[in-house]
C-alpha positions as CSV (number, residue, x, y, z in Angstrom):
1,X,20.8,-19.8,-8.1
2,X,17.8,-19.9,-6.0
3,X,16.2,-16.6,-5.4
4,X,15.2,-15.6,-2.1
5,X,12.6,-13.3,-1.0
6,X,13.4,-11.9,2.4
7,X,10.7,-9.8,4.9
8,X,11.4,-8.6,8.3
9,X,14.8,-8.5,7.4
10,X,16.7,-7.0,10.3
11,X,19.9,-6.9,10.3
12,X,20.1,-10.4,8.3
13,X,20.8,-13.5,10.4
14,X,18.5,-15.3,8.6
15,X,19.7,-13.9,5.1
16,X,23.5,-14.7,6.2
17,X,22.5,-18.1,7.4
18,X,20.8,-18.6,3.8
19,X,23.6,-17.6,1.9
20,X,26.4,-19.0,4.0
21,X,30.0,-17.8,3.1
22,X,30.7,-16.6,6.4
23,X,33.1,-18.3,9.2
24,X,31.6,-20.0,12.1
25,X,32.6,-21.8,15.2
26,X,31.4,-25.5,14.5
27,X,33.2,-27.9,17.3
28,X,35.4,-26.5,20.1
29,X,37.6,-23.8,19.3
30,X,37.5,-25.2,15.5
31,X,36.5,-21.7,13.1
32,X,35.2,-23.3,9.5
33,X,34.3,-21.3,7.0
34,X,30.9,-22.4,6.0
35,X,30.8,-22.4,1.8
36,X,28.2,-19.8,-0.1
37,X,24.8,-21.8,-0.6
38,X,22.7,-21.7,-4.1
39,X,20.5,-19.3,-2.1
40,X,20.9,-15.2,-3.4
41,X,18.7,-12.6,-1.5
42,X,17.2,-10.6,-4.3
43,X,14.7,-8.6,-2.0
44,X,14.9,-7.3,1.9
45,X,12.6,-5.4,3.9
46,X,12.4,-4.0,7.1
47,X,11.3,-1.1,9.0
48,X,14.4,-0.3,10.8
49,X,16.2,2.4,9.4
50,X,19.5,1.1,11.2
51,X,18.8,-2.4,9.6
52,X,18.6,-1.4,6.6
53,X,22.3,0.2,6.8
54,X,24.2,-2.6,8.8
55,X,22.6,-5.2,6.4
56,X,23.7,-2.9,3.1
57,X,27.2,-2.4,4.9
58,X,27.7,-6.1,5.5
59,X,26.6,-7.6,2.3
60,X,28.9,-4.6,0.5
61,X,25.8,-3.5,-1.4
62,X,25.5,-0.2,-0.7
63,X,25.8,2.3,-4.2
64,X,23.1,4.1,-5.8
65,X,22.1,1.9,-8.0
66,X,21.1,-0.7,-5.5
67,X,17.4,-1.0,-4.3
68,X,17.4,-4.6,-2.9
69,X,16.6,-3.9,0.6
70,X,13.7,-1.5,0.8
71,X,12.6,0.1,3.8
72,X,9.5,0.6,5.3
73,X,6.5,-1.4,6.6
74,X,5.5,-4.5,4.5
75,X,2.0,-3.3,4.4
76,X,2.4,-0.4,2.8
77,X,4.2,-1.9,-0.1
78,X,1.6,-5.1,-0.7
79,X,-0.9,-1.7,-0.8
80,X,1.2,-0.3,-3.1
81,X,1.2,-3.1,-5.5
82,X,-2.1,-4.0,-5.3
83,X,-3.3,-0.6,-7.2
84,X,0.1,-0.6,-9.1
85,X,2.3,1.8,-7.7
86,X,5.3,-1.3,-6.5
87,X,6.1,-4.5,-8.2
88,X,8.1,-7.2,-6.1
89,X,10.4,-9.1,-8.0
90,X,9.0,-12.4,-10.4
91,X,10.9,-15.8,-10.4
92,X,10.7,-15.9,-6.6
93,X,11.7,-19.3,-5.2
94,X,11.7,-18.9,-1.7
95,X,10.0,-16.5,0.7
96,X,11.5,-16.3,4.3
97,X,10.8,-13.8,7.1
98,X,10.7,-13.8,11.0
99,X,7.2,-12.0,11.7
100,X,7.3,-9.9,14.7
101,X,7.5,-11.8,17.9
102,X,6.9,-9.3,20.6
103,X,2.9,-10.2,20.7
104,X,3.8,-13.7,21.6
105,X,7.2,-13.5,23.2
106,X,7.2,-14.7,27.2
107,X,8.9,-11.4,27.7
108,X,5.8,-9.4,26.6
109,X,2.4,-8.7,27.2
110,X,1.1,-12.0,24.9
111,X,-1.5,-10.2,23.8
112,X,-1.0,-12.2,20.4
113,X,-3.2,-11.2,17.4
114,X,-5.1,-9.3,20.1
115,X,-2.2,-6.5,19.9
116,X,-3.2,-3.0,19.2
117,X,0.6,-2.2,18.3
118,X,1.0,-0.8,14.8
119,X,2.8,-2.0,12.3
120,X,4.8,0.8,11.8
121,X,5.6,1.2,15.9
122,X,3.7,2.8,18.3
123,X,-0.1,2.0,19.3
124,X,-2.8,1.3,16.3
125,X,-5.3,4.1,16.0
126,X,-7.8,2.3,17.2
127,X,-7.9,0.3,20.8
128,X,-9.4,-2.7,19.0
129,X,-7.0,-5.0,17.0
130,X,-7.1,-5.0,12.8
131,X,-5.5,-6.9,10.1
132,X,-2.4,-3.5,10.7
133,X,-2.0,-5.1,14.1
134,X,1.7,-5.7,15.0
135,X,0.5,-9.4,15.8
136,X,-0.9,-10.1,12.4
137,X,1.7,-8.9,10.5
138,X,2.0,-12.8,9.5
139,X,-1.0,-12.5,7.6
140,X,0.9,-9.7,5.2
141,X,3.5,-12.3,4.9
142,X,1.1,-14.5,3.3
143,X,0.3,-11.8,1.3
144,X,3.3,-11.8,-0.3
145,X,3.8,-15.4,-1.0
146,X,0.0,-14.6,-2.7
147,X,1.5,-12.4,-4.8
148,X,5.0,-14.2,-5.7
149,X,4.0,-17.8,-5.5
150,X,7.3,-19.1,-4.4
151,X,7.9,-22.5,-4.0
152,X,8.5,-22.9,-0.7
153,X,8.1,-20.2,2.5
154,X,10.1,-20.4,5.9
155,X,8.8,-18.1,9.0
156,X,9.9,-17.4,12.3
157,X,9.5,-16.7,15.7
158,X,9.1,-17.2,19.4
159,X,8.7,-20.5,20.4
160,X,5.7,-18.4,23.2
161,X,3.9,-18.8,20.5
162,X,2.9,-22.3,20.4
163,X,0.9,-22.5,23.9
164,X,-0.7,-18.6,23.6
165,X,-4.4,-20.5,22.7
166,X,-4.7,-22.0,19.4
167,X,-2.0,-19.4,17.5
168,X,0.1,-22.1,16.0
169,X,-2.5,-23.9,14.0
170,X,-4.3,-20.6,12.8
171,X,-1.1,-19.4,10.9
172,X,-1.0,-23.0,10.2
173,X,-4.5,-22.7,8.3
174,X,-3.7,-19.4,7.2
175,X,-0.5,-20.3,5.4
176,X,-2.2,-23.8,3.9
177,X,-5.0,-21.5,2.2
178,X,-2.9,-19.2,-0.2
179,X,-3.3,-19.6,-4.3
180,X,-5.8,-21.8,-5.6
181,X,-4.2,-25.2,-5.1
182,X,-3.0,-24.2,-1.3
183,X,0.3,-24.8,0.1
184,X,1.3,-28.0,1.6
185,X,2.5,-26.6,5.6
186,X,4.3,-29.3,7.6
187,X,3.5,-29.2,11.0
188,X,5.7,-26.1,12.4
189,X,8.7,-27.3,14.3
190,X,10.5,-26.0,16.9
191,X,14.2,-25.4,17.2
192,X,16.6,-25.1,19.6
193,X,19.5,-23.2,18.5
194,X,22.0,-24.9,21.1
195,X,21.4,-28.1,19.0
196,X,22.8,-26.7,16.3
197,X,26.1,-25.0,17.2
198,X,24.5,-21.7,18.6
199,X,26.1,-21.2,22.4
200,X,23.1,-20.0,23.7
201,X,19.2,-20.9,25.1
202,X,17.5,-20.0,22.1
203,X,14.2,-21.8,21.0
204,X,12.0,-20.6,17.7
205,X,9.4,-22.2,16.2
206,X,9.8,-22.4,12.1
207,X,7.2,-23.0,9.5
208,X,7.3,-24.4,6.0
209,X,5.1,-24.7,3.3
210,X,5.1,-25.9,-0.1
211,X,3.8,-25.0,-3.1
212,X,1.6,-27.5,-4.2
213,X,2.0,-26.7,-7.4
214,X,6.0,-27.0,-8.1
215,X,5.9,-30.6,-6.0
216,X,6.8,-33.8,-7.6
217,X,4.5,-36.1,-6.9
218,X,6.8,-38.4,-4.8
219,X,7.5,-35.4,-2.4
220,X,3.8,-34.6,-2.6
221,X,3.0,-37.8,-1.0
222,X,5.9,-37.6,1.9
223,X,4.9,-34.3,2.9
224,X,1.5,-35.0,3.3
225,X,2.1,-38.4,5.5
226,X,1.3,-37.8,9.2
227,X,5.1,-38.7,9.8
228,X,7.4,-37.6,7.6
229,X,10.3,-39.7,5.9
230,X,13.6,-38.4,7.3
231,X,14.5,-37.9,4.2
232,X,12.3,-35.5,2.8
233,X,11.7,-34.0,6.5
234,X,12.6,-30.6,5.7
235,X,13.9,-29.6,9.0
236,X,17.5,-30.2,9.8
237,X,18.5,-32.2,11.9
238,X,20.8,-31.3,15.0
239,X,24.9,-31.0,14.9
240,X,25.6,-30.6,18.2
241,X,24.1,-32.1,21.4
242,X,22.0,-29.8,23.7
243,X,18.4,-31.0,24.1
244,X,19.6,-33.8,21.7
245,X,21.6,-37.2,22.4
246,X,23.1,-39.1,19.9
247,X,27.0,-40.3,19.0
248,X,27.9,-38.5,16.2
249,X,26.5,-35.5,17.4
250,X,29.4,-32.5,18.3
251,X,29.5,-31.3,22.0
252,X,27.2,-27.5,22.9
253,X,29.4,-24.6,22.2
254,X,30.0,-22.9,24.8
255,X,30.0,-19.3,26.1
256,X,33.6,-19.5,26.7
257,X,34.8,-21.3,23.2
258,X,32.5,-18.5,21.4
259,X,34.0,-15.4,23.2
260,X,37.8,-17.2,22.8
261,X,40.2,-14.8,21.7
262,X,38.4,-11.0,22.3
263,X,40.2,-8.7,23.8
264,X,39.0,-6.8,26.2
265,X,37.0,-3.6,25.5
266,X,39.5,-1.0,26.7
267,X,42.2,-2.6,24.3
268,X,40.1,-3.9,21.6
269,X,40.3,-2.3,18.0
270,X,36.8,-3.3,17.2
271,X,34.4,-0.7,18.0
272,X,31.7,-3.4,17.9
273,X,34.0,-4.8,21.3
274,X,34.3,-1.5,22.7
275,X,31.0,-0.6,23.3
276,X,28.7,-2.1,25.8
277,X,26.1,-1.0,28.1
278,X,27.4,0.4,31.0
279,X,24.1,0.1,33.3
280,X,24.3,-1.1,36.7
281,X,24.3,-4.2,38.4
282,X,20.2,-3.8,39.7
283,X,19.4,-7.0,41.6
284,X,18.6,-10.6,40.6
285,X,14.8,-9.7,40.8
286,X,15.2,-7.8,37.2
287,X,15.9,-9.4,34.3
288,X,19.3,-9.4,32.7
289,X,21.6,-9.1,36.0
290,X,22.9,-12.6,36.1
291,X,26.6,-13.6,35.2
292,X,26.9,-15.5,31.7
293,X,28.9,-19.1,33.0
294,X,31.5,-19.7,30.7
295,X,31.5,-23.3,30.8
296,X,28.0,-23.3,29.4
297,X,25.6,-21.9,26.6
298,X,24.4,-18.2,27.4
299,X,20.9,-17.0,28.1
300,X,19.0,-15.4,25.2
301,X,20.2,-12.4,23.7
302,X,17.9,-9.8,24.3
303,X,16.6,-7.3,22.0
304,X,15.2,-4.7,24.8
305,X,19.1,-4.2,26.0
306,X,20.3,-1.4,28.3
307,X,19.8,-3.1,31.8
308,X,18.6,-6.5,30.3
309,X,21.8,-7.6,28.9
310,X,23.8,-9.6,30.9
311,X,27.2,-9.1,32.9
312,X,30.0,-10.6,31.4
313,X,31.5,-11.0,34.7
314,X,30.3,-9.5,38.3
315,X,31.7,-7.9,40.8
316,X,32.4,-10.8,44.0
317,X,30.1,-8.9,45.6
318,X,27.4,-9.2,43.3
319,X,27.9,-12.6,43.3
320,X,30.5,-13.1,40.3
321,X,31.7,-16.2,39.8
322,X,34.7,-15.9,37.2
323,X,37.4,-14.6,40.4
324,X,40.2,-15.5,38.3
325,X,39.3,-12.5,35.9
326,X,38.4,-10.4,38.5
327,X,41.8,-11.0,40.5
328,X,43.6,-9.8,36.8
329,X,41.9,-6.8,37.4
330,X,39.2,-7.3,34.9
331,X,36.1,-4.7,35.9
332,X,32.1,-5.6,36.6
333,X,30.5,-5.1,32.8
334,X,27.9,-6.4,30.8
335,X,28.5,-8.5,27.7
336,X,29.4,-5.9,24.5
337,X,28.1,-5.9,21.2
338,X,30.4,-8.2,19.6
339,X,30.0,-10.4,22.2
340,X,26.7,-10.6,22.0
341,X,27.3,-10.9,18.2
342,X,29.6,-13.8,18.9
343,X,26.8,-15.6,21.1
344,X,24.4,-15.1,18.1
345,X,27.3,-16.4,15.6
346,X,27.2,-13.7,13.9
347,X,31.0,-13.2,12.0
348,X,33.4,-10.8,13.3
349,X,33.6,-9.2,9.9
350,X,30.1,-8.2,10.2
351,X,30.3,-4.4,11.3
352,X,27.5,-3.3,13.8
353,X,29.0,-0.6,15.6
354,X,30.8,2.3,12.8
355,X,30.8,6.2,12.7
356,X,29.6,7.6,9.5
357,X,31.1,6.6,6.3
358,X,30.8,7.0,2.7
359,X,27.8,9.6,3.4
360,X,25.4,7.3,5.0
361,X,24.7,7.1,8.6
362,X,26.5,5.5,11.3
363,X,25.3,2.6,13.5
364,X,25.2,2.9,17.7
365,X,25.8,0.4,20.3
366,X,22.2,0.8,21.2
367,X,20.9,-0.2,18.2
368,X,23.2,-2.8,17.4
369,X,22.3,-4.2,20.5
370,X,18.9,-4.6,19.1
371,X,19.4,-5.8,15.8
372,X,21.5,-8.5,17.1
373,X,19.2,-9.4,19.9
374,X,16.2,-9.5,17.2
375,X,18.2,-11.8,14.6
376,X,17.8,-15.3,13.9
377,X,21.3,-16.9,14.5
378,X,23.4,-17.5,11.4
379,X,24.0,-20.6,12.0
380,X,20.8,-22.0,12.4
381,X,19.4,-20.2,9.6
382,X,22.0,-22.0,7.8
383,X,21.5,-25.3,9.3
384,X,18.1,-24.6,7.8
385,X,19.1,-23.4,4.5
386,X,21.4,-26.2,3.8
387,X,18.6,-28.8,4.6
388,X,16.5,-27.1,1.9
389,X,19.1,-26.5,-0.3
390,X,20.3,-30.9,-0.1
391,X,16.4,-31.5,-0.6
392,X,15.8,-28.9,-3.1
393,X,16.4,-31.4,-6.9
394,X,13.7,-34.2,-4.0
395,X,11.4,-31.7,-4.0
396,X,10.9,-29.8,-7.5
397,X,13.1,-31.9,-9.3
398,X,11.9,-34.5,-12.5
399,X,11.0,-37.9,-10.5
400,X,12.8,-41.1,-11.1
401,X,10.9,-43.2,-13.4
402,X,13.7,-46.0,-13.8
């Protein structure tokens, strides 16, 4: 087992994605069912309330005895441990997290680590940033892998990031000078979900580091070259062909192939395929009013939904496209929460819309919407995962002397 250390949990794409045992669409309309991974969450954290309960409901963890997601800001509890009032777990191999990307996204403000957002919501007391900042929340991240020494680290986010000034290589730095012997970062890398399975325009930048410490020396020396071996690159490589040629390379899902077999909303016994927004068709100068083609990957899933997810189909005098559907009959509606699940690759048997049950709280279509449209696909978190978990025995393992 390989214990993982997750912050900024959400709802858990990235946790799924390390994990595996979950059923994804891999080539066509081919469903595999992707086998568990060595990897085991052992620790979760988010400030989402709602989060917290879809996570706990999916991974069938919810008792009273369990404590492996905690919620609340990741601030307060590296406060709380450093005068001795929370422990985080020992024997931590891996931390991961996607530090918030709303200071950096293309969609925001970009005001970067110059945000005055808190990191519990809502503005900072103070107009001038701090280390509290929403945008630095990275640094209490780092933090953490100070305090639990992993062996490796894997973080998240927008791929805005990269050209807002020189942002990329300060969390660079920042991650490199943790402990006493530093972490070995690879340059961060980014990813385009399409290449690897997910049927939609998603691009995040990832960064991992090493502990210097737990390397072999072989893998010492590789990571450190300017280029990389292929084999010990610790990025995946791509599956399916999107921003990437190659032969054996499988074809882009697409938006069609990943919403195959859903019935519509009014007939559907999934709640999370009932529910969808139901605002109105606003004009192609907002955000969010265009019609997802089904003969190609979708446009990213949004976190700020309502009016910014978008249309399943149109109306023809909106400008749909899919007149077949709309000659059935089929109405003018925006994509619904499992579709939008679908587009992330999230599983079907992942629950994000359900009433109260078993005394704790129910989940809405509103905040599903967010927690999917916040994730980090599945499936790329598992491409990711499974890289690590191939390399893991090149990395920390005994060396060859023969």
């Amino acid at each position: 087992m390989i214990r993982v250390l997750s912050l900024f949990s959400g709802c858990g794409g990235l946790d799924l994605g390390f994990e595996g045992n979950f059923d994804a669409l891999i080539n066509g309309n081919n469903w595999q069912h992707l086998p568990k991974t060595r990897f085991t969450t052992i620790f979760a954290n988010d400030i989402n309330p709602d989060a917290r309960i879809a996570w706990l409901n999916y991974f069938n963890k919810f008792d009273a005895s369990n404590d492996v997601y905690k919620l609340g800001s990741i601030v307060n509890f590296v406060k709380a441990h450093k005068v001795g009032e929370f422990s985080f777990p020992q024997n931590v191999d891996i931390v991961t997290g996607g530090f918030p990307c709303q200071d950096f996204s293309i969609a925001g403000k970009r005001l970067g680590f110059k945000s005055s957002k808190s990191h519990v919501g809502g503005k900072h007391c103070s107009d001038a940033p701090t280390e509290e900042s929403r945008g630095k929340l990275y640094m209490w991240m780092r933090e953490v892998i100070e305090i639990t020494r992993p062996k490796l680290f894997v973080a998240e986010n927008v791929k805005g990031l990269t050209n807002l000034d020189n942002v990329k290589s300060i969390i660079e730095n920042d991650f490199r000078s943790v402990g006493d012997n530093g972490y070995l970062v690879v340059p961060a890398k980014i990813l385009h979900a399409a290449n690897y399975g997910v049927p939609q325009s998603r691009e995040r930048v990832i960064f991992i580091g090493f502990n210097r410490s737990h390397l072999n020396a072989r893998a010492l020396h590789e990571l450190s070259m300017p280029t990389i071996c292929p084999g010990f690159d610790p990025y995946p490589p791509p599956t399916h062909e999107y921003t990437k040629k190659g032969n054996n390379l499988l074809p882009p899902i697409t938006v069609s192939e990943a919403l195959a077999g859903l019935d519509e909303p009014d007939i559907s016994n999934d709640l999370s395929q009932q529910r969808y927004s139901k605002a109105k068709y606003m004009g192609k100068h907002c955000q969010g009013q265009t019609e997802v083609r089904l003969d190609d990957i979708a446009p990213t899933i949004r976190a700020e939904h309502h009016g910014n997810i978008e249309f399943r189909r149109l109306s023809l005098e909106n400008g749909g496209k899919h007149v077949s559907e709309l000659e059935k009959g089929l109405i003018e509606r925006r994509l619904t929460v499992r579709e939008c699940a679908r587009i992330q690759t999230f599983p079907d048997d992942y629950e994000f819309v359900f009433p109260p049950k078993n005394d704790i709280k129910g989940v809405s279509a509103s905040a599903a919407y967010k927690l999917i449209g916040n994730a980090v696909p599945p499936l790329l978190g598992y491409a990711i995962a499974k890289r690590i978990e191939e390399n893991w025995e090149l990395y920390f393992g005994e060396e060859d002397t023969q």
